[in-house]
C-alpha positions as CSV (number, residue, x, y, z in Angstrom):
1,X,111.9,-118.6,-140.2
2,X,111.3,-120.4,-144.0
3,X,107.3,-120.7,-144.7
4,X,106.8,-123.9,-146.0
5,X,104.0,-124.5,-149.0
6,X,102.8,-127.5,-150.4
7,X,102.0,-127.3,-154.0
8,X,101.6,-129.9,-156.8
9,X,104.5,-130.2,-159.5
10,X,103.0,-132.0,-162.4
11,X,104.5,-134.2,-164.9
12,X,103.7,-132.3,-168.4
13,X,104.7,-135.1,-171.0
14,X,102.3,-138.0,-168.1
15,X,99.7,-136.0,-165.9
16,X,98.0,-139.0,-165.6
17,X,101.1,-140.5,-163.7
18,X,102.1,-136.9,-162.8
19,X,104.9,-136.8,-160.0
20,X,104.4,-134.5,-157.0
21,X,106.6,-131.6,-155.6
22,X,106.2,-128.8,-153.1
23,X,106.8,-125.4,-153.4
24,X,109.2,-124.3,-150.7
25,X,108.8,-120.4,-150.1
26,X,112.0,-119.5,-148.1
27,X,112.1,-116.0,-145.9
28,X,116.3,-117.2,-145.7
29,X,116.9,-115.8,-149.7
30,X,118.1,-112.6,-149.3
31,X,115.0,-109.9,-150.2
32,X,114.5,-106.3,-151.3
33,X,113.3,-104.7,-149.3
34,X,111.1,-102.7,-146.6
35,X,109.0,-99.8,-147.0
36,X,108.1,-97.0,-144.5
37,X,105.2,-95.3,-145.1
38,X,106.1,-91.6,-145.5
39,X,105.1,-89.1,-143.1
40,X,105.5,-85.4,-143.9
41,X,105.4,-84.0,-140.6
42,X,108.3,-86.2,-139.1
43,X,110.9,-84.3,-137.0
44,X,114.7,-83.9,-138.1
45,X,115.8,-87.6,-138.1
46,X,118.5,-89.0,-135.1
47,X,121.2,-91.8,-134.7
48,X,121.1,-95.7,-133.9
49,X,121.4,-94.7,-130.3
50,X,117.8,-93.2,-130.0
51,X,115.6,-95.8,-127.4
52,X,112.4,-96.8,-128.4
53,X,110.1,-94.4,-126.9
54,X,112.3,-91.2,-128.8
55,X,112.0,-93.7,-132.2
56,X,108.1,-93.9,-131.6
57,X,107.8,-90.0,-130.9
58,X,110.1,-89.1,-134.5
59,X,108.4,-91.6,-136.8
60,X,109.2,-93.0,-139.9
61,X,112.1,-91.0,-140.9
62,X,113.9,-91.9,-137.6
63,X,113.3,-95.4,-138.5
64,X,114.8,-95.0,-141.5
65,X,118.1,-93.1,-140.5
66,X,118.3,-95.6,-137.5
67,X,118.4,-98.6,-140.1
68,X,121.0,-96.4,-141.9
69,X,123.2,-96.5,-139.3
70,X,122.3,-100.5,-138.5
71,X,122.8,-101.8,-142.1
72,X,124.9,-99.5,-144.0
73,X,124.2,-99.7,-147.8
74,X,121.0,-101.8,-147.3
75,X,118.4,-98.7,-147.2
76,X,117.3,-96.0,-149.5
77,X,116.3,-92.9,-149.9
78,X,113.5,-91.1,-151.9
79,X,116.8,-89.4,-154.0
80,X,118.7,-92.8,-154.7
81,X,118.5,-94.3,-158.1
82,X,117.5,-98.1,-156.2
83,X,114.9,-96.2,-155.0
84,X,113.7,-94.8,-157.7
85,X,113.9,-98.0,-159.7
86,X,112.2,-100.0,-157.1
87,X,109.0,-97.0,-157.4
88,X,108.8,-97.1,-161.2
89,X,108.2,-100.9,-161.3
90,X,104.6,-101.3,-160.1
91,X,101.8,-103.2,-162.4
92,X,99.2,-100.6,-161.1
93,X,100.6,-97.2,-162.2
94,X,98.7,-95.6,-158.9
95,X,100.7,-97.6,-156.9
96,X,104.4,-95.5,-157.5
97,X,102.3,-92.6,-156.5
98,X,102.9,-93.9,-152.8
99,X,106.3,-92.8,-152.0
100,X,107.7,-94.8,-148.8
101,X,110.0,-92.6,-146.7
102,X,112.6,-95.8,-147.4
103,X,113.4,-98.8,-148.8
104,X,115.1,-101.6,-146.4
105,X,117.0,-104.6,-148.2
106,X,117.5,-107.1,-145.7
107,X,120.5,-109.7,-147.0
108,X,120.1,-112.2,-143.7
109,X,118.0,-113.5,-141.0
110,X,119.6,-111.0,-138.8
111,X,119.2,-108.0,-141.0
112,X,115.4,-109.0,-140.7
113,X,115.3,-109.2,-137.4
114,X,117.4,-106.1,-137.2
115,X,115.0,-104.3,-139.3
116,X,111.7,-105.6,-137.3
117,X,112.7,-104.9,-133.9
118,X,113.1,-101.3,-135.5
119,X,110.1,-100.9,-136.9
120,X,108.4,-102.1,-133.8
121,X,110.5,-100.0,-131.6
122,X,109.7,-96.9,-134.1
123,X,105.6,-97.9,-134.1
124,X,106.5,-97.2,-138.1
125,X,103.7,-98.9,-140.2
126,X,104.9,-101.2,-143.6
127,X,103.5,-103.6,-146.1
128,X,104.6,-106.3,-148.5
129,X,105.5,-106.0,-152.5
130,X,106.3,-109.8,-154.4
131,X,105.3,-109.2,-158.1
132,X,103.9,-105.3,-157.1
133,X,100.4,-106.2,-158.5
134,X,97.9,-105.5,-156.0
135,X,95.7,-102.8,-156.5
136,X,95.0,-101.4,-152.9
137,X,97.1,-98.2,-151.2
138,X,99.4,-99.2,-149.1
139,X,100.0,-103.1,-150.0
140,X,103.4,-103.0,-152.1
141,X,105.5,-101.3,-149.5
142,X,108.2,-104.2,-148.5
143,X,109.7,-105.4,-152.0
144,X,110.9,-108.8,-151.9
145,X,112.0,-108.9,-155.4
146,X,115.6,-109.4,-154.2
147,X,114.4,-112.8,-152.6
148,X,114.4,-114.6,-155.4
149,X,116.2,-118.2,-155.3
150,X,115.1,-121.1,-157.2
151,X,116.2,-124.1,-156.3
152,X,114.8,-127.7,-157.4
153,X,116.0,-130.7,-155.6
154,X,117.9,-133.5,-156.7
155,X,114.7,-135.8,-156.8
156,X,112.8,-133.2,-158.6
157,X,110.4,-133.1,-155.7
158,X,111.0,-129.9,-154.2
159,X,111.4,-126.7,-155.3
160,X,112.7,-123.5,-153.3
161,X,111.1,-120.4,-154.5
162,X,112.0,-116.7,-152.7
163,X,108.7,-114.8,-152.8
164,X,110.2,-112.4,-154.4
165,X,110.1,-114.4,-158.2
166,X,107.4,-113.6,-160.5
167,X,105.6,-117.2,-162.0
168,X,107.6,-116.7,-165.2
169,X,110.7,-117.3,-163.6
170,X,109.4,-121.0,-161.4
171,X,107.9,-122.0,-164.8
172,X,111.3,-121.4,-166.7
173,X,113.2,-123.2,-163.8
174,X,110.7,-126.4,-164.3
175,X,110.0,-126.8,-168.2
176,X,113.7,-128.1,-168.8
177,X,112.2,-131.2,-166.1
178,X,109.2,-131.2,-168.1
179,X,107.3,-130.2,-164.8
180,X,104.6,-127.5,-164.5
181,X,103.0,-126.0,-161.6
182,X,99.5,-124.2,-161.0
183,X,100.0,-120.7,-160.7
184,X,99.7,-117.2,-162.0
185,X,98.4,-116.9,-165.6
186,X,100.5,-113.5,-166.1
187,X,104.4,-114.2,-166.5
188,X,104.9,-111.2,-164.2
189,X,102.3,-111.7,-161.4
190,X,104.8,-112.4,-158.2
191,X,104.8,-116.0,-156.4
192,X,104.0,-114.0,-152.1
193,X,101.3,-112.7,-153.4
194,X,99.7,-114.8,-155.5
195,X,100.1,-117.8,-152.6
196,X,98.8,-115.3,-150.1
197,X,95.6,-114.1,-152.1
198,X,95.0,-114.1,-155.3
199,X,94.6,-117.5,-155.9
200,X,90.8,-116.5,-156.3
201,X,91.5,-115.0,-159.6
202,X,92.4,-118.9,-161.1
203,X,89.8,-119.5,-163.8
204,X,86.8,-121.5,-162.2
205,X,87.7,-125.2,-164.0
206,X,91.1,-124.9,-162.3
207,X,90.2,-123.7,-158.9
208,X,87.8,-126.6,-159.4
209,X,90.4,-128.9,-160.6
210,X,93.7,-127.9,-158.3
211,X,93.2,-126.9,-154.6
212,X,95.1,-123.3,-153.1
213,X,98.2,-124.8,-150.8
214,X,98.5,-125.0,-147.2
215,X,101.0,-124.3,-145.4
216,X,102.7,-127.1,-144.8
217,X,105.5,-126.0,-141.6
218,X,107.3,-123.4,-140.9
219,X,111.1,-124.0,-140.5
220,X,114.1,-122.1,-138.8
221,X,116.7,-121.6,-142.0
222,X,118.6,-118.7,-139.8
223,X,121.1,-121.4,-138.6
């Protein structure tokens, strides 16, 4: 599924006879990547083959073997240098103190429902990373930062955005248009995020000037 959200695209050089555009944040990019909350009493891990009760009884470590087995190459370990890359990127330094038991990088529609139906199957708990600034425990633990298209129509209407981009990176895309967009005022703060919550932290005279998106439609990209 592609989550839809409007947002207006202004004009820099005319913003009195600004053109509009939405901001179209597409779960189809390929994304890095899911998160396990670690448990240190799991059990010995098993194989793909393990039903959904035996996944639910071994917790998160069985998750993450049996994703192992069902995407080779797209999960990590605690001991793998994409891992370990992944944990030392955080804006809040507590939040690498967090270790997941794994790291999921879904590449396709099917690797995410792949990975889901896992985690559900396995009861294992996970959260969401974009730009990896929230501050709370337990909110950066699926890292989209793989998931980062851009993609700016012919009309200069539309622009796809992966939620894994940082604002930096859609305001780069747009400024050889001569187009801007309301967003984060750090370079690095990450576009899911920011959509999803933080758009309380705009300064008051542009809350008061721009409106947070809606979403607009949700649309089946998987074909």
């Amino acid at each position: 599924m592609a989550l839809i959200i409007c947002l207006d695209i202004k004009g820099r050089s005319s913003p009195q006879h600004s053109s509009l555009a939405s901001l179209v944040f597409v779960s189809s990019f390929s994304f890095k990547g899911i998160h396990l909350d670690k448990d240190e009493s799991d059990p010995p891990i098993f194989g793909a083959t393990a039903n959904a009760a035996t996944l639910a009884a071994k917790g998160a470590a069985a998750c993450c073997d049996t994703l192992q087995q069902q995407l080779p190459g797209k999960v990590f370990l605690p001991n793998s240098p994409e891992y370990q890359e992944q944990q030392s990127s955080y804006y809040p330094a507590l939040a690498s103190q967090h270790s997941p038991a794994c790291r999921v990088t879904p590449t396709s529609a099917q690797d995410v429902s792949t990975t889901l139906q896992t985690l559900k199957a396995g009861e294992c708990q996970f959260a969401v990373r974009s730009g990896g600034h929230m501050q709370y425990n337990n909110s950066n633990n699926i890292d989209m930062v793989g998931m980062n298209a851009l993609d700016i129509s012919a009309d200069k209407k539309v622009i796809g955005v992966g939620p894994g981009n940082r604002w930096g990176a859609v305001y780069d895309a747009l400024a050889p248009d001569d187009l801007v967009i309301v967003g984060g005022r750090s370079n690095t703060v990450g576009v899911g995020g920011y959509l999803l919550g933080g758009w309380r932290y705009v300064p008051l005279e542009l809350s008061a000037r721009f409106r947070c998106p809606e979403y607009c439609q949700l649309r089946d990209r998987s074909r």
